[in-house]
N, C-alpha and C positions, 0 to 999 in steps of 0.2 A: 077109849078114854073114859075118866070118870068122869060124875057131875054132880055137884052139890046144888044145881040152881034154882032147886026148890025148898034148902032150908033157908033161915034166914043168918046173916053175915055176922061174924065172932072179931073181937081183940082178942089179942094173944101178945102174952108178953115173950113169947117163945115162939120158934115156929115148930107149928107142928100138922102145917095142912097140906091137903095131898088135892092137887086140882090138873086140869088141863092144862095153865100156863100162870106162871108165875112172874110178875112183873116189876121190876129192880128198879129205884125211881119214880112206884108209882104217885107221888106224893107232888110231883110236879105236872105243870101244865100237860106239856108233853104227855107225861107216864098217866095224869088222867083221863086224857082222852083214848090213851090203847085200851086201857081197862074200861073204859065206856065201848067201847067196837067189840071189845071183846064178850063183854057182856051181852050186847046186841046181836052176838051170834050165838050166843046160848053157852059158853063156853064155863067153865069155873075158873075161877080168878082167883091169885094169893099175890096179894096188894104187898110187897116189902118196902118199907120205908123206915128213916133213922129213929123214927119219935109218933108211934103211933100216936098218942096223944094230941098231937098236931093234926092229925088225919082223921079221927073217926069219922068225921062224914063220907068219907070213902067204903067203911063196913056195909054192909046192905045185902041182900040176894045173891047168892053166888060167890061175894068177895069172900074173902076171909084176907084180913089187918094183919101182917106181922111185922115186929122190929128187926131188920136187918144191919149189920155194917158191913155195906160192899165192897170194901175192903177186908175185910175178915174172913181167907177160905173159909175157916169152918162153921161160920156163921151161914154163909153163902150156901154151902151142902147141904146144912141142915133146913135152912127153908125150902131148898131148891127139891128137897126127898120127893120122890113121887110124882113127880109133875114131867109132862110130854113134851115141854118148851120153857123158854127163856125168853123174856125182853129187858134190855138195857136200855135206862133213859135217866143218864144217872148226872148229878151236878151237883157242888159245894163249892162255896167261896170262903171256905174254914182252910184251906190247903194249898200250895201252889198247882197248876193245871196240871205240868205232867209227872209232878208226884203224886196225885189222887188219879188222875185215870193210870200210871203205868199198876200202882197198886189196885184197883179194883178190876184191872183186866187180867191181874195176873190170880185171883181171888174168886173171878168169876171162871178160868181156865180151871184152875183147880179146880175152887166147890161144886161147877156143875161137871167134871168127871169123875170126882168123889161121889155126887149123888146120881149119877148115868144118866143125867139128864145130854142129850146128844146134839141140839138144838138151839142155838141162842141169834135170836135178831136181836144187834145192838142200833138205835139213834145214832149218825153219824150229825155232824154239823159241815156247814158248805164251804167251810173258808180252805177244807184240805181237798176240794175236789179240783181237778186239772183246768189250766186256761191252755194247756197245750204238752207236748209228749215231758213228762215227768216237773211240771211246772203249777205248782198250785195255787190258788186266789191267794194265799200267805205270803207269797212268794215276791208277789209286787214290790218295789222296793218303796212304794207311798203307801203301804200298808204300813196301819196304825200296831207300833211293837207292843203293845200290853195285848193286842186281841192276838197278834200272831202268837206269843207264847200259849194263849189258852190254846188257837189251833194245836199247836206244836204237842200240848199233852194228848190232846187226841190223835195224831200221827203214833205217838207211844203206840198208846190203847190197840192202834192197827197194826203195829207191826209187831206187838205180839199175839194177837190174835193168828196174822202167819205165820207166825211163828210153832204156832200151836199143835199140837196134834191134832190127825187125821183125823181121830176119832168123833172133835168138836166140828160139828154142822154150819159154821157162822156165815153171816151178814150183815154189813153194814149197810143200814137204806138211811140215804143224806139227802134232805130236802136241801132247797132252796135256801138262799140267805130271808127273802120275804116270808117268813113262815105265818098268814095270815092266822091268829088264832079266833076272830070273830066271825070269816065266813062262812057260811053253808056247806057242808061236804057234799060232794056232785058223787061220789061213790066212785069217779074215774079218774085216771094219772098216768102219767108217761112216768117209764125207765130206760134207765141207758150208765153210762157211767163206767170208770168213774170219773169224768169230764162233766164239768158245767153242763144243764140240761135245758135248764128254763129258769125266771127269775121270780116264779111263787108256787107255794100250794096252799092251799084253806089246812089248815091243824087236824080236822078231821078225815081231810083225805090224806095225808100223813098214817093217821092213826089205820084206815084201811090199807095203805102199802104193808105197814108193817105185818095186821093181822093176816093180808094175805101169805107173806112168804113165813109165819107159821102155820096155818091150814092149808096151805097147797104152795110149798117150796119151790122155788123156781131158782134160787140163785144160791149157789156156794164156792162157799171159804172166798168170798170177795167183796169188794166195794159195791155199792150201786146207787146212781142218784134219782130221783123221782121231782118230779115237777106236776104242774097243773097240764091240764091238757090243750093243746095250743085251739 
């Protein structure tokens, strides 16, 4: 792998950087905190997000800033060039749900096998994970219908991801619906999935599920949910 993480972090109206893991969304809680874990294991970082401008305090040591539209294969390849991995942590309320995630999963399929990237842990969210055989928290029939639809564009996002070719490595790691983002990360978590697991994790132990199943893969082409540790 390469590493940049000793010069210091660039904007870039273009992308043009070549790192260990490249992270889609990092512009969000979520997608900040991977690029903080990842950072913390020495890794180089390419921060894509819509509107750098918004972000610079994310440039630093090891990042490098580019504007991406995750939607846009060729936007998507072109950031993704040279890099070992992928992460998806991506969200707009510019769009309806499953016309923005079915187009950014079909954008992400593409651009990172236009750019050989082989690799992509995506953020799942909990409300598509099972309360029982092929039955998902959406699925209730007192589930609130504006949040089932946002599920529903993430079901998209997943079944073409199976859809996908071989050649794509994916994962989805779904926390919990309590996604504590003020606790402490303890460094540990339970998986299992893709069934309800547990009902929290602290945001930074999130962001360790994810860095692990980039630095030492353990699950593919499938669901998986993580929780705190009972």
């Amino acid at each position: 792998m390469s590493s940049n993480a000793n010069t210091p972090g660039t904007v870039h109206g273009e992308p043009a950087a070549t790192g260990d893991v490249i992270v889609f969304g990092a512009g969000g809680q979520v997608g900040r905190a991977v690029v903080a874990e990842a950072r913390r294991r020495g890794l180089a970082v390419t921060a894509a997000v819509r509107d750098p401008g918004r972000h610079r305090d994310l440039a630093g040591p090891g990042i490098t800033l580019v504007r991406c539209d995750v939607t846009d294969r060729d936007a998507v390849a072109a950031a993704a060039l040279g890099h070992t991995a992928a992460v998806s942590s991506v969200y707009t309320p510019d769009l309806p749900s499953a016309q923005f995630y079915r187009a950014a999963a079909e954008a992400l399929v593409g651009g990172l096998d236009a750019a050989l990237v082989r690799r992509l842990v995506s953020v799942g969210v909990a409300t598509t994970l099972e309360t029982g055989p092929g039955v998902a928290v959406h699925d209730d029939p007192g589930f609130p219908a504006e949040y089932r639809a946002f599920s529903l564009g993430h079901v998209v996002a997943l079944d073409l991801l199976r859809e996908s070719a071989a050649t794509l490595d994916w994962v989805v790691v779904t926390p919990p619906l309590d996604l504590d983002r003020t606790a402490p990360g303890t460094g540990r978590y339970r998986v299992g999935g893709p069934q309800v697991l547990g009902e929290r994790i602290a945001q930074a132990d999130l962001a360790v599920a994810v860095l692990d199943e980039i630095t030492e893969p353990a699950h593919h082409r499938e669901q998986i949910a993580v929780a705190a540790q009972a």
